[in-house]
N, C-alpha and C positions, 0 to 999 in steps of 0.2 A: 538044142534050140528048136525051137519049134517052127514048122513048116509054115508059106504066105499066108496058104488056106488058113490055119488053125490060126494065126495071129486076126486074119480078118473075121474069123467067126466070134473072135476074144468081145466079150463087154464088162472093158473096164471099171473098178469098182470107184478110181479115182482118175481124172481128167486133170491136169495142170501143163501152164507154157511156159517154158522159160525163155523164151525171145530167143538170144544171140547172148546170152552169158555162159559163160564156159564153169567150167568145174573152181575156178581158181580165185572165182570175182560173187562169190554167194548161192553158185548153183547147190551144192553140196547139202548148203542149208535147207533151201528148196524142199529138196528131193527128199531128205528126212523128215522133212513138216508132210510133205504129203503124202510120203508112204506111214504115216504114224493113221495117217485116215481113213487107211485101207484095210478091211481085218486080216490076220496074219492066215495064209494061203490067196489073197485077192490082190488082183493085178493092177498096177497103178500104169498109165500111161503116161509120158510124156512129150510132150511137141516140143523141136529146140530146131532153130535154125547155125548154131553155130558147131562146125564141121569137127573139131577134135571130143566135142562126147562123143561120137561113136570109135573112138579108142579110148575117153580113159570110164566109160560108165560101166562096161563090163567086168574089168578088173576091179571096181569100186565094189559091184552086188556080192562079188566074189566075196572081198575081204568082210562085207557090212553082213554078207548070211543069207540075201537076197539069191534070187534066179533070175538071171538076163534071160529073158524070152525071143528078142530077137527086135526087130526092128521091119517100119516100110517107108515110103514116103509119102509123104504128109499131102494135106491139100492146096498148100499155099508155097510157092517158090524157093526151094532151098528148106524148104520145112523137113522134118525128117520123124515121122513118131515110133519111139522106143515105148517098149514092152517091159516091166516088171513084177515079176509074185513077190511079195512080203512074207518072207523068211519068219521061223518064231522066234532068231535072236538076231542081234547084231554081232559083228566081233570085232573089239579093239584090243592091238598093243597082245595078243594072244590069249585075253582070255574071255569071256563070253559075258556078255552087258545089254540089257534091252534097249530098246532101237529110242525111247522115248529116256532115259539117260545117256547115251549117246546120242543124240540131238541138244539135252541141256549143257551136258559136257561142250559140245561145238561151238554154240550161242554166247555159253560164255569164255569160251577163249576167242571169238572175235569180235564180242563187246571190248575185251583186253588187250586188242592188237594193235601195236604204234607202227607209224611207218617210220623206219628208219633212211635217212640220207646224208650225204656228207660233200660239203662244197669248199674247194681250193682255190686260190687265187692262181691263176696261168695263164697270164699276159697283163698287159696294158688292158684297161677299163673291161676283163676279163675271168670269169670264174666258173667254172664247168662243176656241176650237180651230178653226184654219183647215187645211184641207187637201185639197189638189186643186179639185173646184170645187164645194165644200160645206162649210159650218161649223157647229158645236153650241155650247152655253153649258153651262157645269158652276159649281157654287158653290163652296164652300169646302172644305179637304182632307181633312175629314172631320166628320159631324154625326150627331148622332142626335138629334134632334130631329123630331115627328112630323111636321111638313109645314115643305117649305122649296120656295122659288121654282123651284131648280136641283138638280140629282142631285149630291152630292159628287162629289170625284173618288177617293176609297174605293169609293165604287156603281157610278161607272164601270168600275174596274179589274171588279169583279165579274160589271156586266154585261156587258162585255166577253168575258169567258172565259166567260158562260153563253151568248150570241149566236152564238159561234164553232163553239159545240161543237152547240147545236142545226142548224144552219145546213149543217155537215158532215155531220152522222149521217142529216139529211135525205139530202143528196148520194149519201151513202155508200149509204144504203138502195135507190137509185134505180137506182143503180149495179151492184146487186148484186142485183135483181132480187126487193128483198123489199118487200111494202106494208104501211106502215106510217102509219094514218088519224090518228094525231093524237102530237106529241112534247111535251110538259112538261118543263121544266129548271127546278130552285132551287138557286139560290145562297147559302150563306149562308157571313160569316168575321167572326172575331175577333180583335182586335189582342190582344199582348201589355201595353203599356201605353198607353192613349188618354191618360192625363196628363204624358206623358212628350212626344207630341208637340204638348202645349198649354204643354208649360211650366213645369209643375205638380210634376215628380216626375223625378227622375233614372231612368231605364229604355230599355228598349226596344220604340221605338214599332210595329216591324214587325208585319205579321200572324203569330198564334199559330198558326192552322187555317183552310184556308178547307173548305167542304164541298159536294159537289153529289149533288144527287138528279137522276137524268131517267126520266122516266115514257114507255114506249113502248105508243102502245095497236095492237094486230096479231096478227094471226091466223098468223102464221107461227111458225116452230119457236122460243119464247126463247131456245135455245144460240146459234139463230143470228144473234137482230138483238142479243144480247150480244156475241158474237163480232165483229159491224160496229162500235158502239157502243167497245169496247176500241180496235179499231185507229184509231178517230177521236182518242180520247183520247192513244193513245201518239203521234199525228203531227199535234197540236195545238201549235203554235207556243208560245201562252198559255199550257195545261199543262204542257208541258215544263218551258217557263221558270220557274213558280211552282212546279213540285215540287221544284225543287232549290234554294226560300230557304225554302220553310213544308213543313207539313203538310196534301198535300192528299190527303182524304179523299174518292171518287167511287165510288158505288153509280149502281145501273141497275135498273133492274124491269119487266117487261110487265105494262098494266094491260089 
């Protein structure tokens, strides 16, 4: 590995950030796209704020054919920039593969990847979600009632798409080189007929609207962390999916 000196003399042939995404959530992808841009012996940098790449990226250049060069810390708070040379091959599975078919290989086993989960009934108005190596409890399919044991699974769905999107916009801001000290998201939606899926009324029970506010508090240009904030929302899984059964309504603000 190479010494502070020799790392700060380095000029990278390729520059990328990955925010605060770990190896297990698309960094992987990442990092094969942009060392594919670097010519093989040129060093790709990378900026990441989240703390276990620097265990598992080493072992990665290892197995991929790459050279870990070494690591300093970054300009920005928790920022951390790692060093990489571009190897002239990759290696999968033991045997030798270039670095630009192992990236198609990757891209398309997680175009093809389902999440698996599995939910039991265990108690009164009661059903705990199992998946991977963690489980939650949710109550009944929908309530309004002012306190209950467990989150419907209406509240779910809701918090769901407001966790995803805060979660992102963070990423995205980190990414993109804007600070942004504090994000607020509310969620709110309305069915069309809540008696219709009690039973009550012939109708339909789907949501009418759902709505989100997110509050950005930042000292940076508001065009600009709207401009992040949009493209998190157009490349939202959750969004996508729900703007083409309801009405979904999303504003943004800097406070």
């Amino acid at each position: 590995m190479n010494n502070v000196v020799d790392l700060e003399d380095l000029a990278p042939d390729v520059v990328f950030d990955g925010g605060d995404l770990d190896c297990g959530s698309g960094l992987v992808l990442m990092i094969r796209e942009n060392m594919l841009r670097a010519p093989v012996g040129g060093v790709m940098e990378m900026r990441s704020s989240e703390p276990t790449v620097a265990d598992d990226l080493p072992p990665w250049c290892r197995m991929a054919g790459h050279a870990f060069l070494g690591q300093l810390p970054g300009t920005a708070p928790g920022q951390t920039r790692y060093f990489v040379r571009r190897g002239e091959q990759a290696q999968a599975s033991g045997s030798t593969v270039d670095e630009a078919a192992a990236l198609a290989d990757d891209k398309a086993r997680a175009k093809a990847y389902a999440w698996r989960l599995r939910t039991r009934a265990t108690g009164h108005q009661k059903a705990t979600v199992y998946c991977r190596n963690f489980s939650w409890v949710l109550g009944q399919p929908a309530s309004f009632e002012e306190k209950d044991a467990h989150p419907c699974a209406v509240e779910a769905l809701l918090g769901a798409l407001g966790a995803s999107l805060v979660t992102a916009y963070a990423t995205a801001c980190a990414r993109r080189g804007l600070t942004v000290d504090d994000i607020e998201l509310t969620v709110s939606g309305t069915l069309h007929n809540i008696l219709a899926h009690l039973g009550l009324e012939e109708g339909d029970p789907s949501f009418a609207e759902i709505e989100v506010k997110c509050y950005a508090s930042t000292m940076d240009e508001e065009a600009d962390a709207r401009a992040v904030f949009d493209d998190v929302v157009a490349r939202s899984p959750l969004a996508a999916t729900l703007k083409k059964a309801t009405a979904l309504n999303i504003k943004f603000a800097v406070v």
